[in-house]
N, C-alpha and C positions, 0 to 999 in steps of 0.2 A: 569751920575747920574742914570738915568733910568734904566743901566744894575746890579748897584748895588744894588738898592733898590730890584728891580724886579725879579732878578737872573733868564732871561730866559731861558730854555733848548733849544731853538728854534727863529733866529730872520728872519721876514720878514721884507726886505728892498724895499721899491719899489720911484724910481728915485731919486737915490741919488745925492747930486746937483752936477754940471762938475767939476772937479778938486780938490774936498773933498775925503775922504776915511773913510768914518767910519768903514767897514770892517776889518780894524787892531783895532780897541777894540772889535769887535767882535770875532774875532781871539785869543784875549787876557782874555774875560771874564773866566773865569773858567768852572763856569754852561753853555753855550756857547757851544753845541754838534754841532750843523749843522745852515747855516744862506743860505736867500734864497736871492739871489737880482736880482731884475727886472726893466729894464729898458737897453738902447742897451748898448752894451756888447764892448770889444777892441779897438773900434774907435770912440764910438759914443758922446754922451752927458752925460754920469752918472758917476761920479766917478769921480778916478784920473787913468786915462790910465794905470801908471804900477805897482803902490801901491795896487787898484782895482784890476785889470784885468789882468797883469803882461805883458802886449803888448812890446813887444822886442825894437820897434822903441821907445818909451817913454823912458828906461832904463836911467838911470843920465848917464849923459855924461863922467864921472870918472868912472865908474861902470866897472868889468871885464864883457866881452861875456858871460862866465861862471856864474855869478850872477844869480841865480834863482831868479821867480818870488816871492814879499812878501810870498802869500799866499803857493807856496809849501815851503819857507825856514820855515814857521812856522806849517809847519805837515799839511796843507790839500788840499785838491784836487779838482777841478774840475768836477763835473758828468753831467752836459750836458750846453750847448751852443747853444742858439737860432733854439728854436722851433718855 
């Protein structure tokens, strides 16, 4: 609701609860250029391990090797990892 109303060009996330993903509406919003999330990262507590974070060992268990993570199959990248 909020991404609609609000339409941000920019979202910060910080500790997204363990095993949620909002990331994929973020991902999805239109206005939605770049999102920032904080909180640990591939193994840790925030997110959903491979929706999130796109951690190989998470991967569904049906899934090919080959499946890329959510976030490259929908056009974005990664620019830095635990500073």
């Amino acid at each position: 609701e909020a991404l609609a109303e609000h339409k941000p060009d920019m979202v910060v996330c910080a500790w997204m609860p363990m095993g949620v993903d909002w990331s994929h509406a973020f991902r999805h919003t239109p206005t939605v250029r770049e999102y920032l999330l904080l909180g640990e990262a591939d193994d840790g507590s925030v997110g959903h391990l491979w929706r999130t974070w796109g951690n190989p060992a998470f991967r569904p268990p049906t899934a090919p090797p080959s499946l890329p993570p959510p976030y490259l199959a929908d056009g974005r990248e990664v620019l830095a990892r635990g500073c």
